[in-house]
C-alpha positions in Angstrom: -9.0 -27.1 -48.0 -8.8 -26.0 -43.8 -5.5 -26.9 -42.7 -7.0 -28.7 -40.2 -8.8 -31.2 -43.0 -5.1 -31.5 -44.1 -3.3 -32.8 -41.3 -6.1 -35.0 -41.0 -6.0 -36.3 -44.3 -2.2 -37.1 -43.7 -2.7 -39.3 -41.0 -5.5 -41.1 -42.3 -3.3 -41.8 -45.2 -0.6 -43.1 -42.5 -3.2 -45.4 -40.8 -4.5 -46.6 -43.7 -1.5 -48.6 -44.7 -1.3 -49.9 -41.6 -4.4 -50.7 -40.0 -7.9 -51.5 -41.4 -9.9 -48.0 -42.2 -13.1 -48.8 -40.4 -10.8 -48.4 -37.0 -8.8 -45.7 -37.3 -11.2 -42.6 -39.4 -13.1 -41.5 -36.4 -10.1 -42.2 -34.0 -7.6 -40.4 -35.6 -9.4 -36.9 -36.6 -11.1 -36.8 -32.8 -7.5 -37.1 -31.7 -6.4 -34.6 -33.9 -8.9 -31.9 -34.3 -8.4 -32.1 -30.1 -4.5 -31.5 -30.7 -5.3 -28.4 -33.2 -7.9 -27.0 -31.1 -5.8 -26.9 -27.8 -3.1 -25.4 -30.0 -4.7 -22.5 -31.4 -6.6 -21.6 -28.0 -3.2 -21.6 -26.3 -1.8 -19.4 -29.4 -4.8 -17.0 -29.7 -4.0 -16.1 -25.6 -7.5 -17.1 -24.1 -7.5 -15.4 -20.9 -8.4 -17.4 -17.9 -8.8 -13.9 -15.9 -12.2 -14.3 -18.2 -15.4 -15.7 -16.3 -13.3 -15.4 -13.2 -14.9 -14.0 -10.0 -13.0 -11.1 -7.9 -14.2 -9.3 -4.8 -13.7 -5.8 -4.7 -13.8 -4.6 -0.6 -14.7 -0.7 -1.5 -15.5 2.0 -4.0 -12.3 2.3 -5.5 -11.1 4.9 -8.9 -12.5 3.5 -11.5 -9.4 2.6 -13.7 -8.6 -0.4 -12.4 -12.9 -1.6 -11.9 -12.8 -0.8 -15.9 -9.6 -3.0 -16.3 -11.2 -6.2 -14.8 -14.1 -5.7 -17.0 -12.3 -5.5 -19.9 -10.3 -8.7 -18.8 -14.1 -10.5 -18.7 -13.9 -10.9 -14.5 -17.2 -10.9 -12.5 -17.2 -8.9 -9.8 -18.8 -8.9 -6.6 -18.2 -4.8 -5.4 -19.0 -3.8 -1.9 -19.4 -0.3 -3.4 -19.5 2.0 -0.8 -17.1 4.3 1.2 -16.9 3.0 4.5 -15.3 -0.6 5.2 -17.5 -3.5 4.6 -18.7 -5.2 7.8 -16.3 -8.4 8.4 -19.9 -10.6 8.0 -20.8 -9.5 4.8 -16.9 -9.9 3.6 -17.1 -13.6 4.8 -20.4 -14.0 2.6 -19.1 -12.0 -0.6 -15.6 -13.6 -1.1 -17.6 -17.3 -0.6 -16.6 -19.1 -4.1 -14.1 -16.0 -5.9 -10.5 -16.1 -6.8 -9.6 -12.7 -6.6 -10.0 -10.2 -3.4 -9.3 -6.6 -4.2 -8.7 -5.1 -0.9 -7.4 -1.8 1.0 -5.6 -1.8 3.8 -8.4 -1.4 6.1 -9.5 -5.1 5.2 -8.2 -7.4 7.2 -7.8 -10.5 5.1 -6.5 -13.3 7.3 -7.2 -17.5 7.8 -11.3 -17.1 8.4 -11.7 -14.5 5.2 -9.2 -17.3 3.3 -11.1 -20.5 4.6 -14.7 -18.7 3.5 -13.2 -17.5 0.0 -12.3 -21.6 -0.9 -9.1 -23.3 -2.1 -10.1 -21.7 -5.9 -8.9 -18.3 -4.3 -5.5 -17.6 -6.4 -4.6 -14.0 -5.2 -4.8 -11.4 -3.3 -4.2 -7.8 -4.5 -4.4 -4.7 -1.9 -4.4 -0.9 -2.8 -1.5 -0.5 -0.8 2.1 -0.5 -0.3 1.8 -1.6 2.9 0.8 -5.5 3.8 0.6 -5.8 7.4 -3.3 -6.6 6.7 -2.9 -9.7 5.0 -1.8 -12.8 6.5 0.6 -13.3 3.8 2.2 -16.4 5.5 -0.5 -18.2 4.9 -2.1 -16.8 1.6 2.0 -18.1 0.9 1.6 -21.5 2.6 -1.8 -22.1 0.4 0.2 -20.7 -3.4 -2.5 -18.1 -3.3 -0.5 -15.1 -4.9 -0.1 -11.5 -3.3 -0.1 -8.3 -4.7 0.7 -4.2 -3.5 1.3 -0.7 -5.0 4.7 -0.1 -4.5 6.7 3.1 -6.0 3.4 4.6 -7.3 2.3 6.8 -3.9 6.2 7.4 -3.5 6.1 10.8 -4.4 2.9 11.8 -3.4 3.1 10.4 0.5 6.7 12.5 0.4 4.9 15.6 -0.1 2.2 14.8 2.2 4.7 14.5 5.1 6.2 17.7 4.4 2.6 19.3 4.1 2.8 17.8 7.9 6.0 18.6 8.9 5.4 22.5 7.9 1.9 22.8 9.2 2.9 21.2 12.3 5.8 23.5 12.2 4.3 26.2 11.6 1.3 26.1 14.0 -1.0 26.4 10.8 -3.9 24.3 12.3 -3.9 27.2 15.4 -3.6 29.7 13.0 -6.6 28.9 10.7 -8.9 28.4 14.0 -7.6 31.7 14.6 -9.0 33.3 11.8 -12.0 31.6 12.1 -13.0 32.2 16.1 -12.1 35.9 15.7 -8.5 36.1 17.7 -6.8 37.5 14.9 -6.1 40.9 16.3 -3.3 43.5 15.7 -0.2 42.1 14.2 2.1 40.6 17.2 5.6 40.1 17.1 5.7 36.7 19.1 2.0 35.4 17.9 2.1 31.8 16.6 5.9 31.7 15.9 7.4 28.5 14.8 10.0 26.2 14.3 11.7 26.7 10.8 13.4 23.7 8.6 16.5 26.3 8.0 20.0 25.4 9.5 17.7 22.2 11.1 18.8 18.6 11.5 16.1 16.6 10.2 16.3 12.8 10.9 14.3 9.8 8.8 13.8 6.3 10.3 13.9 4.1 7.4 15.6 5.5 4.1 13.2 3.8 1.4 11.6 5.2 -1.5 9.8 7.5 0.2 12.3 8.5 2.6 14.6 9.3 -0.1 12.3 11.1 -1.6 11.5 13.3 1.3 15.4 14.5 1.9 14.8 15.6 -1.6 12.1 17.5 -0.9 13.3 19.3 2.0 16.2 20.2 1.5 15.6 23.2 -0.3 14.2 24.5 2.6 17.5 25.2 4.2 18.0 21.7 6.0 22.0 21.3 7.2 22.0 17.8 8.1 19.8 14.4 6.5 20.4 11.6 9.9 18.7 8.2 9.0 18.4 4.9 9.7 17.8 1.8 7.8 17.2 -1.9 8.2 19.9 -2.3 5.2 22.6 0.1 6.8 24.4 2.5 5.1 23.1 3.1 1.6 23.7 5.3 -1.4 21.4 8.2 -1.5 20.1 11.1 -3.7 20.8 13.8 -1.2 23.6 13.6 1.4 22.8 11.9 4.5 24.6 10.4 7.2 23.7 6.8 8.2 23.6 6.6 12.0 22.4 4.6 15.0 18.6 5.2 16.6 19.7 6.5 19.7 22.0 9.4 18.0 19.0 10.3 15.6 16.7 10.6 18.5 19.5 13.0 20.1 20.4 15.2 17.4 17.5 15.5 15.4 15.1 18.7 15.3 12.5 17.1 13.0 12.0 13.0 13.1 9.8 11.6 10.1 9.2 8.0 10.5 9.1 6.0 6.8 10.1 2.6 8.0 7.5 -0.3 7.5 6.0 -2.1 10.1 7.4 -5.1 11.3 8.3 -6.9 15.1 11.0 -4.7 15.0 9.3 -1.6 14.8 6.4 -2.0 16.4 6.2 1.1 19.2 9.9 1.5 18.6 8.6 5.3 19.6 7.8 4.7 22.9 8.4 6.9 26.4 12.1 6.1 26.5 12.8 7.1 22.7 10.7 10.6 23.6 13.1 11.0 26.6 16.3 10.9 23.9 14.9 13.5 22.0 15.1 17.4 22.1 12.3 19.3 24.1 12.4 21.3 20.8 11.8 18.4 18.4 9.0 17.3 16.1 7.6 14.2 15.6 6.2 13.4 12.0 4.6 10.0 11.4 3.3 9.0 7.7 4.0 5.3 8.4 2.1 3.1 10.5 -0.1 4.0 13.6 1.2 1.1 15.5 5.4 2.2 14.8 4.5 4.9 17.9 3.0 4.0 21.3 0.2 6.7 21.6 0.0 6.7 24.7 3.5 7.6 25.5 3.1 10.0 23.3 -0.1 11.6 24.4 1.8 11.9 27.7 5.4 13.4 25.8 3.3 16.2 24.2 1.5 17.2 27.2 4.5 17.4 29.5 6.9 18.7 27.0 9.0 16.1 26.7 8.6 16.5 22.7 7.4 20.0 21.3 4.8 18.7 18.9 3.4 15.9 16.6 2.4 15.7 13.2 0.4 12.4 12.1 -1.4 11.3 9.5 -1.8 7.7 10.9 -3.1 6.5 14.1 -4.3 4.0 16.8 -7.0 3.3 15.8 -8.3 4.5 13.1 -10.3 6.4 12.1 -9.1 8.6 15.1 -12.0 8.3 18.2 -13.8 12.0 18.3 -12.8 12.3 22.5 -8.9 11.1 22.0 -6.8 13.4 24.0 -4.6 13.9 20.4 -7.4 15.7 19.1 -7.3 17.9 22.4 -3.6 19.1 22.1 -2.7 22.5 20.6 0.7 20.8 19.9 -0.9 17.7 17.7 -2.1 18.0 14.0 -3.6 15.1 12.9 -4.7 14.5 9.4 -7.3 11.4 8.2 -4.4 9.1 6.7 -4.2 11.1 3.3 -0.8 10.5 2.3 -1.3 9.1 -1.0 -4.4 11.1 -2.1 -4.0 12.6 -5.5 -6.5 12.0 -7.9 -3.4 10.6 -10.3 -2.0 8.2 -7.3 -5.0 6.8 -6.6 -6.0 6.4 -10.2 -2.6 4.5 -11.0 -2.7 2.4 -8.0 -6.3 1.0 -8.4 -4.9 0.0 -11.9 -2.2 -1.7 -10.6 -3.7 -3.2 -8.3 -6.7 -4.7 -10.8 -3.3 -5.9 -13.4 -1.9 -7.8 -10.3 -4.9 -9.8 -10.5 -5.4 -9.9 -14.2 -1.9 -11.5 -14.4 -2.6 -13.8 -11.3 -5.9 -14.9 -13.1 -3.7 -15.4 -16.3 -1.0 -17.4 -14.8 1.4 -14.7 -15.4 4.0 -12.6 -13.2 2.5 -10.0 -11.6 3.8 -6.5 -11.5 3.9 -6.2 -7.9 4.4 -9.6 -6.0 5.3 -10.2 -2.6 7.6 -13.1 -2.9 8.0 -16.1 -0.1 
């Protein structure tokens, strides 16, 4: 006999002593059939990520595209490289209650009000958040997601990719090679700063910064300066918490790691340039907006700094007649910092679990909490 028939049985032998049959048969195994049911679907795990809709603003690795599949999600994919239009993100997130975005995507109160109070989170392919109104995806208990600690090591070794080719005049010297100026050997031909016996100073000792000062100092570096939001802090390599003004004065190399916030916003402006050394470089793998550009435009052509290194700009991508690209004393790379095949494969993963676990009612790996 099904269990099921059993339980039922026992309660019809219950009722029967109490109450007339004819009113209590149909009553009682509706009722609880209905209990066993809901009990077994909760047991067997039923996943509610399964019918659910999710909007996916780009052609993203395809680890975490396979993962909502598997988890039974429909998805609506703007499937190309370049950013979708605002309009057509407005139509496709009509109705779905997952986004899948990249920082490029600005999701704010009109792509929230098209996507519908069903929307339950929001998942970007980035540590960084500034492109999410997060306030209010907060203020309507629609959940966020990020990627932080995956691109940790791989944006660390970006930035010292840029710090050495900046360094190291490697952009001049490849154009160089290719326009035929490479002559006889010359003693003082594209010489270079070197990280030896340097001072090397990092505004905002995170993950990444941390992991940076590990990086480099094998090259020789004498001194780690940072600063930090959280003040003095343990870290891996020997460092020596200071103020911003004293980084800016002693440092030969300054990397900027620090998120974006009010605080930060063109914290690198024409009066931090005029605190630094005329020998220093600037390296930025942060956020565009952290320097002014135009201030710093003007620093590199007058001298004020020696040189720049960025792989993130204002805007971007970077227009084709921007005096950056102009300067001999500016490398700029196309905001690569977390691009290894392995990264990007682990980050579209977790960013597709975020909103598997959303869907699911479960805790996300990566939330932004209020």
């Amino acid at each position: 006999m099904h269990f099921s028939q059993t339980i039922c049985g026992l309660f019809l032998y219950a009722a029967i002593r109490t109450r007339p049959a004819h009113t209590i048969v149909r009553h009682h195994c509706r009722n609880i059939n209905t209990i066993l049911q809901r009990r077994f679907s909760t047991s067997n795990n039923m996943s509610s990520a399964k019918g659910s809709k999710v909007y996916v603003t780009r052609r993203v690795p395809p680890s975490g595209i396979t993962l909502l599949k598997d988890a039974g999600c429909d998805l609506i994919e703007w499937a190309q490289d370049e950013a979708v239009p605002k309009h057509e993100l407005l139509k496709g997130v009509v109705g779905v209650h997952g986004i899948y975005c990249l920082l490029s995507d600005k999701i704010d109160k009109a792509v929230l009000d098209a996507a519908g109070p069903q929307l339950k989170v929001v998942s970007t392919l980035s540590v960084g958040y500034d492109h999410v109104d997060v306030e209010e995806c907060h203020r309507r208990n629609i959940m966020v997601g990020y990627t932080p600690g995956i691109l940790t090591t791989a944006t660390a070794e970006l930035a010292v990719t840029l710090l050495l080719a900046t360094s190291r005049n490697v952009q001049s010297a490849i154009n160089a090679v290719r326009n035929g100026e490479w002559g006889t050997w010359k003693p003082l031909w594209l010489c270079g700063a070197g990280l030896d016996d340097s001072t090397v100073g990092i505004v905002g000792m995170g993950r990444i910064g941390s992991r940076i000062a590990e990086m480099l100092k094998p090259f020789g570096v004498s001194q780690f300066l940072y600063t930090s939001s959280r003040g003095p802090r343990e870290t891996i390599v020997p460092a020596k918490h200071v103020d911003f003004p004293t980084l800016l004065k002693e440092s030969d190399f300054v990397i900027i790691s620090c998120s974006l916030t009010p605080e930060t916003k063109e914290m690198f402006n024409a009066s931090a340039f005029s605190q630094m050394k005329k020998t220093a470089i600037l390296v930025n793998i942060s956020r565009g907006t952290i320097v002014n550009q135009e201030d710093l435009i003007e620093a590199l052509q007058n001298g004020t700094i020696r040189a720049a290194g960025l792989d993130v700009t204002t805007p971007e991508p970077l227009p084709l007649d921007s005096p950056l690209l102009k300067l001999k004393n500016c490398t700029v790379f196309p905001h690569i910092g977390s691009a290894t095949e392995k990264t990007r494969e682990m980050m579209s993963e977790l960013t597709a679990r975020n909103i598997i676990a959303a869907l699911d009612s479960k805790p996300m790996p990566s939330q932004l909490k209020k």
